[in-house]
CHARMM-style PDB file with segment names, atoms N, HN, CA, C and O in Angstrom:
ATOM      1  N   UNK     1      11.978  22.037 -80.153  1.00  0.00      PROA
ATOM      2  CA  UNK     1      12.400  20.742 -80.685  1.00  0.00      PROA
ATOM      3  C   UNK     1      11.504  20.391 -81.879  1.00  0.00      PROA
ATOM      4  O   UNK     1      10.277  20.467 -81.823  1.00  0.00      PROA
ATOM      5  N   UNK     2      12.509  19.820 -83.464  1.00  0.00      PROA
ATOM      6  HN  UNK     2      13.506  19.758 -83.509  1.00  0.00      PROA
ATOM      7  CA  UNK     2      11.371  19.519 -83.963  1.00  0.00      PROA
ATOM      8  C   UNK     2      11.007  18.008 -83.909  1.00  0.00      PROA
ATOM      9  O   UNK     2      11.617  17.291 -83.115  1.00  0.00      PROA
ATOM     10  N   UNK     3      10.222  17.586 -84.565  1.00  0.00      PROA
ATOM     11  HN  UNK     3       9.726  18.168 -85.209  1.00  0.00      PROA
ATOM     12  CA  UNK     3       9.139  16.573 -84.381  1.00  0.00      PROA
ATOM     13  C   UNK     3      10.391  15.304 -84.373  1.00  0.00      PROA
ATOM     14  O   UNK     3      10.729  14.442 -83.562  1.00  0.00      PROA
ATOM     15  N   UNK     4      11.001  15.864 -86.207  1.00  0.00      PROA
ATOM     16  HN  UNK     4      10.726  16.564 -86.866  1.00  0.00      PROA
ATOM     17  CA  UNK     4      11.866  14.945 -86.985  1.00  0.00      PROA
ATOM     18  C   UNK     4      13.213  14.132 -85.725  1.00  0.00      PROA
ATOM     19  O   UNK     4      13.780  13.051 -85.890  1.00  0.00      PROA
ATOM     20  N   UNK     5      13.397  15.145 -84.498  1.00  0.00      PROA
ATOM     21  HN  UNK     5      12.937  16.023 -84.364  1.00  0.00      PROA
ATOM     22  CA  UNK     5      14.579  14.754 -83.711  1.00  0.00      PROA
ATOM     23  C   UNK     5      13.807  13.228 -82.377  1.00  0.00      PROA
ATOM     24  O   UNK     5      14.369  12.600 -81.480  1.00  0.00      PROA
ATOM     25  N   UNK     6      12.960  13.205 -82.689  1.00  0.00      PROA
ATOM     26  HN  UNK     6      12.504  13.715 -83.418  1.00  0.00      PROA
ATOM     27  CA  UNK     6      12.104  11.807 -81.982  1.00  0.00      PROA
ATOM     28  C   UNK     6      12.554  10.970 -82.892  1.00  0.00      PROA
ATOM     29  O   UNK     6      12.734   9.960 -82.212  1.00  0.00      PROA
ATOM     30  N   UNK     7      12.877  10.686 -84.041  1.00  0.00      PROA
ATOM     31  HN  UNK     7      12.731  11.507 -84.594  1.00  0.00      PROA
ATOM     32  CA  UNK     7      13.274   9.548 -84.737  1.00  0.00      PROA
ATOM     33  C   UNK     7      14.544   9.085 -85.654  1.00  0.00      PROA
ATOM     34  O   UNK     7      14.781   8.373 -86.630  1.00  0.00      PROA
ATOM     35  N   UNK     8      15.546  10.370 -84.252  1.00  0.00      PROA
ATOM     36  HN  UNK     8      15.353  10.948 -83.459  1.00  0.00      PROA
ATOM     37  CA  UNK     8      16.501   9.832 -84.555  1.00  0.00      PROA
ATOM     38  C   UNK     8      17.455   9.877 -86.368  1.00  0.00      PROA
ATOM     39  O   UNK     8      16.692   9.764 -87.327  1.00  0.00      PROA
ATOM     40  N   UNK     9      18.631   9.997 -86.624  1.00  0.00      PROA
ATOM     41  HN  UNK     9      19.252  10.089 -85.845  1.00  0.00      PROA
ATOM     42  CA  UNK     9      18.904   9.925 -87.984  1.00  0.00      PROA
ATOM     43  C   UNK     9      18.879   8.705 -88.582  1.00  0.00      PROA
ATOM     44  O   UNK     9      19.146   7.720 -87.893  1.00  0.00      PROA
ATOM     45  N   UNK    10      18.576   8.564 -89.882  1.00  0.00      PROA
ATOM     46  HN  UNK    10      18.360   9.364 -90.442  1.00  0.00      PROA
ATOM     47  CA  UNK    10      18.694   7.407 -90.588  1.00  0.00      PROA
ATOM     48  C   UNK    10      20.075   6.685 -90.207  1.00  0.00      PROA
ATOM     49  O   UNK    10      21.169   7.246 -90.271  1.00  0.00      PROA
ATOM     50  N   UNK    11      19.823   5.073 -89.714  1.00  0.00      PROA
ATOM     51  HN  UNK    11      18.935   4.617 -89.661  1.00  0.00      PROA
ATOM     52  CA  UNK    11      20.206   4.321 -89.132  1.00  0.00      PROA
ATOM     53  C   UNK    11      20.559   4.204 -88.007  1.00  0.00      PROA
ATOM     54  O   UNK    11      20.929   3.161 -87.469  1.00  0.00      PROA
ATOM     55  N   UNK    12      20.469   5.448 -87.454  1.00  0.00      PROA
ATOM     56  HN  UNK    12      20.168   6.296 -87.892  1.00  0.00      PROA
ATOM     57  CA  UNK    12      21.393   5.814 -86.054  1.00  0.00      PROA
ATOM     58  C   UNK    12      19.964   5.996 -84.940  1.00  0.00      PROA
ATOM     59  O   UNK    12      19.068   6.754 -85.313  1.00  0.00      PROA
ATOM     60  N   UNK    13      19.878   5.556 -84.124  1.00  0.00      PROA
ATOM     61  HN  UNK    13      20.605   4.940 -83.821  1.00  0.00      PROA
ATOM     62  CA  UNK    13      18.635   5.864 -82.672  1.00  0.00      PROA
ATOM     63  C   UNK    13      17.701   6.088 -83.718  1.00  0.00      PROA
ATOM     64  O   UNK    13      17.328   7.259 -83.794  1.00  0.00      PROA
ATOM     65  N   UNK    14      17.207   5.286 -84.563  1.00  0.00      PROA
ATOM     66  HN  UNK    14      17.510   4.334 -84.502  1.00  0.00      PROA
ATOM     67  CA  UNK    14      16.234   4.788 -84.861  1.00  0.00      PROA
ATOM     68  C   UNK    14      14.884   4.571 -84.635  1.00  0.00      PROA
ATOM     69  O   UNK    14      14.676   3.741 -85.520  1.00  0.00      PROA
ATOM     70  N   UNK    15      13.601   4.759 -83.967  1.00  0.00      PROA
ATOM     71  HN  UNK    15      13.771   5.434 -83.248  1.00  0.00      PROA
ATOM     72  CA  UNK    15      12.454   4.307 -83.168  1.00  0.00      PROA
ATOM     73  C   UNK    15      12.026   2.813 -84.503  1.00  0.00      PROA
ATOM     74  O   UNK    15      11.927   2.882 -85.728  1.00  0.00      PROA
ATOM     75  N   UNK    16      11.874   1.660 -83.595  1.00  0.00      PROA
ATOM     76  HN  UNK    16      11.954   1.604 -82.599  1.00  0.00      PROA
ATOM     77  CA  UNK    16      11.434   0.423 -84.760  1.00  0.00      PROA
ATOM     78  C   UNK    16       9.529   0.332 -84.649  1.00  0.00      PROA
ATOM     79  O   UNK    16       8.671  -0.250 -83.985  1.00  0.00      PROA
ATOM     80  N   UNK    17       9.633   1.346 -85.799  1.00  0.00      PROA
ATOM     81  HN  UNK    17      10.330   1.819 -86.338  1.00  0.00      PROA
ATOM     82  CA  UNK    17       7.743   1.461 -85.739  1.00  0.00      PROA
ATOM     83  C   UNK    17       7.355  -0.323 -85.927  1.00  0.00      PROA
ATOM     84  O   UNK    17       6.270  -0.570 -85.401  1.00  0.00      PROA
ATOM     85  N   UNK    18       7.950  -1.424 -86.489  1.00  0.00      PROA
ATOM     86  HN  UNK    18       8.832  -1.223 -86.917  1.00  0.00      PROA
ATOM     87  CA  UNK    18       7.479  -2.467 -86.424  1.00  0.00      PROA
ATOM     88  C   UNK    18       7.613  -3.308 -85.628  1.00  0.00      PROA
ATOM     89  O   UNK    18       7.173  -4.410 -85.956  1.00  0.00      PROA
ATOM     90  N   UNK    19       8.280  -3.176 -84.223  1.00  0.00      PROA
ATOM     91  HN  UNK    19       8.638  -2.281 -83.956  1.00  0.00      PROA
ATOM     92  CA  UNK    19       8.665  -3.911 -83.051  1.00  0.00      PROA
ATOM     93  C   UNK    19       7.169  -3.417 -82.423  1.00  0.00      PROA
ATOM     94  O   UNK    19       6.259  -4.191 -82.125  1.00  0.00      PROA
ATOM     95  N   UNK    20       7.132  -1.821 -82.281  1.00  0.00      PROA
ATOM     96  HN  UNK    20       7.871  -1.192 -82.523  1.00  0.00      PROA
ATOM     97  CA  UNK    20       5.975  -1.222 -81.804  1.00  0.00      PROA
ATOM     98  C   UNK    20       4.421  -1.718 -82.212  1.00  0.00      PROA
ATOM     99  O   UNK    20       3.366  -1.798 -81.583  1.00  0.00      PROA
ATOM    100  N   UNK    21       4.786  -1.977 -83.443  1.00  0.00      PROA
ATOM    101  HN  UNK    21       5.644  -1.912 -83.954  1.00  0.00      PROA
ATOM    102  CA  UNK    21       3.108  -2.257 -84.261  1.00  0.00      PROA
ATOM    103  C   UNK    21       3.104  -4.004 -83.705  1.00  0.00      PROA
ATOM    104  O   UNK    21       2.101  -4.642 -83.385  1.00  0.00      PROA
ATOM    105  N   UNK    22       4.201  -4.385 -83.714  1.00  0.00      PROA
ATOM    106  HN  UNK    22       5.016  -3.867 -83.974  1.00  0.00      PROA
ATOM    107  CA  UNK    22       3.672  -5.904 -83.281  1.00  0.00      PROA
ATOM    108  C   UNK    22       3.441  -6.048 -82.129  1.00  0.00      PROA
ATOM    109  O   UNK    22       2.622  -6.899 -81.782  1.00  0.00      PROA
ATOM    110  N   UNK    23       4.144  -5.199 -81.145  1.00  0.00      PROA
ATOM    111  HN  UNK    23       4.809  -4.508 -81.427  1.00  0.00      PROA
ATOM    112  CA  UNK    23       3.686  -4.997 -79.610  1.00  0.00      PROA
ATOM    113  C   UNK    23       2.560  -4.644 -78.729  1.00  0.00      PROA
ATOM    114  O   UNK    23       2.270  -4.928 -77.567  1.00  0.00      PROA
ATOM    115  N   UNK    24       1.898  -3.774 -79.860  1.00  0.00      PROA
ATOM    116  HN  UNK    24       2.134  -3.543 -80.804  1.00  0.00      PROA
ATOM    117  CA  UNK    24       0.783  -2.521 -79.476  1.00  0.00      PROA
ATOM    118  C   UNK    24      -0.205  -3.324 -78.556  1.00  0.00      PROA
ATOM    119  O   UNK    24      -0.352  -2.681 -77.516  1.00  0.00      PROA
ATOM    120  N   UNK    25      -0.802  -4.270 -78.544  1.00  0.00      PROA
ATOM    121  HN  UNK    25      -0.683  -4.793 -79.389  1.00  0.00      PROA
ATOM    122  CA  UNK    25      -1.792  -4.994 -77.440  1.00  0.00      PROA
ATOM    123  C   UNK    25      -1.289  -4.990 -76.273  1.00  0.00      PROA
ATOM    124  O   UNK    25      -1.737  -4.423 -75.277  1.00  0.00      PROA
ATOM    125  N   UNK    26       0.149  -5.956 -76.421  1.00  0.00      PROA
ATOM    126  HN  UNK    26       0.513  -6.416 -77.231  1.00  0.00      PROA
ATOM    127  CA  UNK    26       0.588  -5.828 -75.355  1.00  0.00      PROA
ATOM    128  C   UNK    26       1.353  -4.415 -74.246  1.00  0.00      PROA
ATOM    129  O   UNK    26       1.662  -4.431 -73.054  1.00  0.00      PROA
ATOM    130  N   UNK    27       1.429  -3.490 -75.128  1.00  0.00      PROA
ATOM    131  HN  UNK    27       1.178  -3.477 -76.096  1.00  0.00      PROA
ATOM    132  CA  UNK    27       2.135  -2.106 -74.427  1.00  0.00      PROA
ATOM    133  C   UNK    27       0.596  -1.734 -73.701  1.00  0.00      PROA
ATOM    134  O   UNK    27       0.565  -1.551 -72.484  1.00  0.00      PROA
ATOM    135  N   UNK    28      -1.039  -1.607 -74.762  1.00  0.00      PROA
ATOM    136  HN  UNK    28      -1.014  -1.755 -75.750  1.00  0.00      PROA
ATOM    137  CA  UNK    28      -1.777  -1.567 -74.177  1.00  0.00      PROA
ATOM    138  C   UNK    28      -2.416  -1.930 -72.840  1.00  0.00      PROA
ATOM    139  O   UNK    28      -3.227  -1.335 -72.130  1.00  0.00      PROA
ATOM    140  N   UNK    29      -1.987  -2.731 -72.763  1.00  0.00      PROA
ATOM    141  HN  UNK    29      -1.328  -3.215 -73.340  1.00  0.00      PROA
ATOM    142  CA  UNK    29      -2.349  -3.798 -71.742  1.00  0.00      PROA
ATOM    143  C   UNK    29      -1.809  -3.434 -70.574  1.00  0.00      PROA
ATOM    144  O   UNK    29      -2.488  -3.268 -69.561  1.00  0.00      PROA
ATOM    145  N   UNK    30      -0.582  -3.288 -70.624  1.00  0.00      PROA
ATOM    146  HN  UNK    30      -0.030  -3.423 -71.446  1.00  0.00      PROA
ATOM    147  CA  UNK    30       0.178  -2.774 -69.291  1.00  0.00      PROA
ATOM    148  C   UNK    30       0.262  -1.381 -69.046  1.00  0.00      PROA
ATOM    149  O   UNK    30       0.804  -0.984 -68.014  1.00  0.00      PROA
ATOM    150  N   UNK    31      -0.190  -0.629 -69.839  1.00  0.00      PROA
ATOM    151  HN  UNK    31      -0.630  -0.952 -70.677  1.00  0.00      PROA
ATOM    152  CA  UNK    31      -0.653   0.564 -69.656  1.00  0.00      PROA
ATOM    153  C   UNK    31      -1.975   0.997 -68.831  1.00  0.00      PROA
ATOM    154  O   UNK    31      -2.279   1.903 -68.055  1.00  0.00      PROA
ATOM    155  N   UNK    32      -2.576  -0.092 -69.389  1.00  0.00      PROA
ATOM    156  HN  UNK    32      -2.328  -0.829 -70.019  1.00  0.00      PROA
ATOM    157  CA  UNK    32      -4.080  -0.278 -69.016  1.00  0.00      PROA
ATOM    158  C   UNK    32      -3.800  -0.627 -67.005  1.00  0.00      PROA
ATOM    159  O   UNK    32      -4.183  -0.118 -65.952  1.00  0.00      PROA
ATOM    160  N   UNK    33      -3.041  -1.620 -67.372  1.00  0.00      PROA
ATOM    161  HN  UNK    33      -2.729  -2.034 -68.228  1.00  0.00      PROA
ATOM    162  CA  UNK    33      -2.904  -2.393 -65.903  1.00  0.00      PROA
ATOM    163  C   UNK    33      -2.084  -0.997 -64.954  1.00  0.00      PROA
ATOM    164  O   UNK    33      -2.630  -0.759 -63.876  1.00  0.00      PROA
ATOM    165  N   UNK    34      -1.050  -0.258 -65.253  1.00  0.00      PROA
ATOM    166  HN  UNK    34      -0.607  -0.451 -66.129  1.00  0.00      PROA
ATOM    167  CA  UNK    34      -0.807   1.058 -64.776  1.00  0.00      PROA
ATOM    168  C   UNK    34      -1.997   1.906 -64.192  1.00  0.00      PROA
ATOM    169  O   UNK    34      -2.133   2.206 -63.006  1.00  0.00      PROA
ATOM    170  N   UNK    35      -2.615   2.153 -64.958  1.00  0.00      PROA
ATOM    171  HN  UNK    35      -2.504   1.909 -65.922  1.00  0.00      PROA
ATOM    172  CA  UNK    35      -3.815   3.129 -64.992  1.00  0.00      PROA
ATOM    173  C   UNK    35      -4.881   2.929 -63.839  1.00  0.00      PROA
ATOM    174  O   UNK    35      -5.350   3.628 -62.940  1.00  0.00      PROA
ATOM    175  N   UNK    36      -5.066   1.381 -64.390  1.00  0.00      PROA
ATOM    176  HN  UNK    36      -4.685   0.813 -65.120  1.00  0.00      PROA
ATOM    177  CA  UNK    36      -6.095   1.156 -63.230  1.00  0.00      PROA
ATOM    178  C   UNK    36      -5.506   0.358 -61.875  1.00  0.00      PROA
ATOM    179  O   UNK    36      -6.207  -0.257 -61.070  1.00  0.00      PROA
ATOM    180  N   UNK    37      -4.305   0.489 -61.829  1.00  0.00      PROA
ATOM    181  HN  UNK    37      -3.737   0.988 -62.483  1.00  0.00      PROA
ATOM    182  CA  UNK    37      -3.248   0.227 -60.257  1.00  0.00      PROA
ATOM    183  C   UNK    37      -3.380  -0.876 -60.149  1.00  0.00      PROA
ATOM    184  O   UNK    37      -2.937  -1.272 -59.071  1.00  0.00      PROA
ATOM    185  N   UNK    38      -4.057  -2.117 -61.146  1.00  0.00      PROA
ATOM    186  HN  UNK    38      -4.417  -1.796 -62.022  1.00  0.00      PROA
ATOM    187  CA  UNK    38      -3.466  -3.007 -61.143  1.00  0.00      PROA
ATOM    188  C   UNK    38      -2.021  -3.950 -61.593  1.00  0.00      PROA
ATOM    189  O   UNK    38      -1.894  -5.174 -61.590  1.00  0.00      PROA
ATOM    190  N   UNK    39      -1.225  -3.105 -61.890  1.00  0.00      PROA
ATOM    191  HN  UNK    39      -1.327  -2.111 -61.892  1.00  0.00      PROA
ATOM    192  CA  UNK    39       0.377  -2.665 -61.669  1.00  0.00      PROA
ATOM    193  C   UNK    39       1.040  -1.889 -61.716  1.00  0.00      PROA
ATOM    194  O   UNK    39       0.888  -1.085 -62.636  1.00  0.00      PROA
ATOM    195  N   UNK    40       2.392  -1.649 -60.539  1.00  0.00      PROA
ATOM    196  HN  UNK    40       2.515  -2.302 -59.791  1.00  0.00      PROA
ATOM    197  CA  UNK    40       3.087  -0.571 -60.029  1.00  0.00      PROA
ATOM    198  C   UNK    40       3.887  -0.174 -61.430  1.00  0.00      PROA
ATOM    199  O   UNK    40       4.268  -1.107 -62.137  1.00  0.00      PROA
ATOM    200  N   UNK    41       4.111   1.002 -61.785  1.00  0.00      PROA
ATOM    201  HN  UNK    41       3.802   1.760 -61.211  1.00  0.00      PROA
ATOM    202  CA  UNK    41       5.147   1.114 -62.514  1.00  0.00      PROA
ATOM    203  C   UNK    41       6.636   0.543 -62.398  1.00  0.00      PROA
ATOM    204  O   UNK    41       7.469   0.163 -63.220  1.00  0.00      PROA
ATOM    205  N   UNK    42       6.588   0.673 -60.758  1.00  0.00      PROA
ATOM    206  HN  UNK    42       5.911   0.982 -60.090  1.00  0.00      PROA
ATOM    207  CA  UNK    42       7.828   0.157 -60.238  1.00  0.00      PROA
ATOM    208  C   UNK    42       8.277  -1.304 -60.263  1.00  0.00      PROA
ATOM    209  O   UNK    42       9.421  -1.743 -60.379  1.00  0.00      PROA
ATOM    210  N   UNK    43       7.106  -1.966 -60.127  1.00  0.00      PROA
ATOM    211  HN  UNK    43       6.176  -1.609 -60.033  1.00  0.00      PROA
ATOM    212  CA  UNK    43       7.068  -3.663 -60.047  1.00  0.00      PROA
ATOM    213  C   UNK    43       7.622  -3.278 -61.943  1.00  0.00      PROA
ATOM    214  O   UNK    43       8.820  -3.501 -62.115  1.00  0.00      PROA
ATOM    215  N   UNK    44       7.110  -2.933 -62.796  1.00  0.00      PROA
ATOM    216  HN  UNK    44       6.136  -2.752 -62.656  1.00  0.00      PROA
ATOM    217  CA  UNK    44       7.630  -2.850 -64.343  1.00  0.00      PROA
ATOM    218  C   UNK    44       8.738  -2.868 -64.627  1.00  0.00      PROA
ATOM    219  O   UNK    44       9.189  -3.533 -65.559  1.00  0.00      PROA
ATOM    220  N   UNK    45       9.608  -1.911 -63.641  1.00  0.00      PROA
ATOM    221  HN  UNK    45       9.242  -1.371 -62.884  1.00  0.00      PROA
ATOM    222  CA  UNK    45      10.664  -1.645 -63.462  1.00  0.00      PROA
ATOM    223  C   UNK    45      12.070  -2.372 -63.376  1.00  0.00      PROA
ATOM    224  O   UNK    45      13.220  -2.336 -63.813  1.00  0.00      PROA
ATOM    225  N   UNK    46      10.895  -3.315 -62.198  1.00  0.00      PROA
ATOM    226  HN  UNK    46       9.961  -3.345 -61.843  1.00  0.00      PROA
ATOM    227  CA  UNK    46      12.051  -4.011 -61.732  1.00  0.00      PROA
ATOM    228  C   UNK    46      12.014  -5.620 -62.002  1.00  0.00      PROA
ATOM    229  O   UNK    46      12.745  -6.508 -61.564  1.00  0.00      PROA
ATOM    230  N   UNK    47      10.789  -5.674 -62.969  1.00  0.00      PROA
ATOM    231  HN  UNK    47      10.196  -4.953 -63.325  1.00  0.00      PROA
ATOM    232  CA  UNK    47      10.972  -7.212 -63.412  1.00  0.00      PROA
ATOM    233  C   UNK    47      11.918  -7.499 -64.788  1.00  0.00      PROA
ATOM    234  O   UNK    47      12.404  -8.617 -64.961  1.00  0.00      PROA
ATOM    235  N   UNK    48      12.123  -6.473 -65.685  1.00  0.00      PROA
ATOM    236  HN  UNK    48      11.729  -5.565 -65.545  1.00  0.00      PROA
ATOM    237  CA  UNK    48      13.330  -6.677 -66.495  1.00  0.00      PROA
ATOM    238  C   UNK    48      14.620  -6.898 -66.089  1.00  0.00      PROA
ATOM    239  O   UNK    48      15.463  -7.447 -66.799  1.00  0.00      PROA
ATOM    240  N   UNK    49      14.783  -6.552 -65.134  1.00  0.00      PROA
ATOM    241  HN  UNK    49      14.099  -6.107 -64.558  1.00  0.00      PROA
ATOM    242  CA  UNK    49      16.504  -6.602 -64.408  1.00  0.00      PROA
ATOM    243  C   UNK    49      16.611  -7.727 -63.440  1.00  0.00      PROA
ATOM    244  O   UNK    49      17.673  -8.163 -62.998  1.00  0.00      PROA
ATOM    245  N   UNK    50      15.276  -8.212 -63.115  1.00  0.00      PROA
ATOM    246  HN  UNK    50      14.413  -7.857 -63.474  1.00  0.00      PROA
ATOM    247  CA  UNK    50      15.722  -9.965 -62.288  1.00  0.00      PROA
ATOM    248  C   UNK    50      15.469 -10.713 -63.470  1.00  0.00      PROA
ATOM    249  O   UNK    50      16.496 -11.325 -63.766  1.00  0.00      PROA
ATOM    250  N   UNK    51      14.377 -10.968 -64.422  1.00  0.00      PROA
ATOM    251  HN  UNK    51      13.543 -10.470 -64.182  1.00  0.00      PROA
ATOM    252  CA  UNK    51      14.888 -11.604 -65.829  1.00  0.00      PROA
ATOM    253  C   UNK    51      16.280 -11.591 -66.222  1.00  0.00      PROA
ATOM    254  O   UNK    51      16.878 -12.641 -65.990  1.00  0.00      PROA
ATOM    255  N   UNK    52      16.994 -10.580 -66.803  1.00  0.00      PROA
ATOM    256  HN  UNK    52      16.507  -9.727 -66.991  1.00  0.00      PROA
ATOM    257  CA  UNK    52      17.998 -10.430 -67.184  1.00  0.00      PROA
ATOM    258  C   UNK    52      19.143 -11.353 -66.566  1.00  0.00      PROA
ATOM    259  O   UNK    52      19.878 -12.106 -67.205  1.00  0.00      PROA
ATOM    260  N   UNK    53      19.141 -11.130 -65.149  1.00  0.00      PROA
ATOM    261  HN  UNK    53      18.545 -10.518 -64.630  1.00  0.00      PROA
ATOM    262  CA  UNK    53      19.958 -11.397 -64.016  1.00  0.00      PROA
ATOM    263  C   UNK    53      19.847 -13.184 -63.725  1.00  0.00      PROA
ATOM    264  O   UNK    53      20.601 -13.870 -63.034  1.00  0.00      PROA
ATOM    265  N   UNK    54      18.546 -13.644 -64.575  1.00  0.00      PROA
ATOM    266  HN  UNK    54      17.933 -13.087 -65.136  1.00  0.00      PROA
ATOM    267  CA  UNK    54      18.204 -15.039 -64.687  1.00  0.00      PROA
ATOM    268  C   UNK    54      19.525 -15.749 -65.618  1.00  0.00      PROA
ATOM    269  O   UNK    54      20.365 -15.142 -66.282  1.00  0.00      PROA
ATOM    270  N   UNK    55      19.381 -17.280 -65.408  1.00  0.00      PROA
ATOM    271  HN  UNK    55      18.699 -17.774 -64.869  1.00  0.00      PROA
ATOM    272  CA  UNK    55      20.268 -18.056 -66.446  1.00  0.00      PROA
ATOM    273  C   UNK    55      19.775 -17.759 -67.914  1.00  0.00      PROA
ATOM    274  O   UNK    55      18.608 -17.371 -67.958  1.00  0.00      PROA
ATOM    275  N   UNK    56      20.287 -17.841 -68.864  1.00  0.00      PROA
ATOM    276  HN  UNK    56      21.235 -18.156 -68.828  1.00  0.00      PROA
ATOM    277  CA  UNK    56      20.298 -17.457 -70.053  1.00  0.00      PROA
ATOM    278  C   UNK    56      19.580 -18.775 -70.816  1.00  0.00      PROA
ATOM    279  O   UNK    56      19.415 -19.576 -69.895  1.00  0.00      PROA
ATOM    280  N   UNK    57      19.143 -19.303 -71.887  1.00  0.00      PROA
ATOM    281  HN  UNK    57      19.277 -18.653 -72.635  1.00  0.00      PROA
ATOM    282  CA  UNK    57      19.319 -20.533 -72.548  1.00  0.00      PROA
ATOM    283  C   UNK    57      19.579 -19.995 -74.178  1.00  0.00      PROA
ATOM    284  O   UNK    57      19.214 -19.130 -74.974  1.00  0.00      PROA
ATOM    285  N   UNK    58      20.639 -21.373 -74.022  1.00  0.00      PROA
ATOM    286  HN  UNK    58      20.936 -22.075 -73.375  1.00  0.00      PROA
ATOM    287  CA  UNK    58      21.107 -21.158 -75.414  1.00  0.00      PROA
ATOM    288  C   UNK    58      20.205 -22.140 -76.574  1.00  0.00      PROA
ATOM    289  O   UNK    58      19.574 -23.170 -76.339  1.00  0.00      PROA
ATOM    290  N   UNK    59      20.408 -21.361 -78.006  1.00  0.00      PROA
ATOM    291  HN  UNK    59      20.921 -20.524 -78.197  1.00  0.00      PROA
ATOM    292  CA  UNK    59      19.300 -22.928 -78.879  1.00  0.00      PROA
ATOM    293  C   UNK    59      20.264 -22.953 -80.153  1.00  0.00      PROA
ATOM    294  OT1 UNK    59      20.061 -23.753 -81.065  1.00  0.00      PROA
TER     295      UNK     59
END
């Protein structure tokens, strides 16, 4: 595989290096909290899909 197929074709599956760069503390963080088992991967897992599953608000 080469490198270039991780990022996807221009416009299409994309990776957003600037969603990532504004995130980076926080991806740290829960990586960190992984590592040292102060959280399950699984609890990670499964807190996006009861959010989701929450009421919405509109603005």
């Amino acid at each position: 595989m080469h490198i270039d197929a991780l990022f996807g074709e221009p416009g299409k599956h994309v990776m957003d290096f600037d969603l990532i760069e504004s995130q980076f503390r926080h991806l740290m963080r829960v990586a960190v909290s992984v590592r040292e088992g102060a959280t399950s991967s699984a609890t990670l897992l499964k807190r996006p899909c009861r959010s989701a599953a929450g009421p919405r608000v509109s603005g």
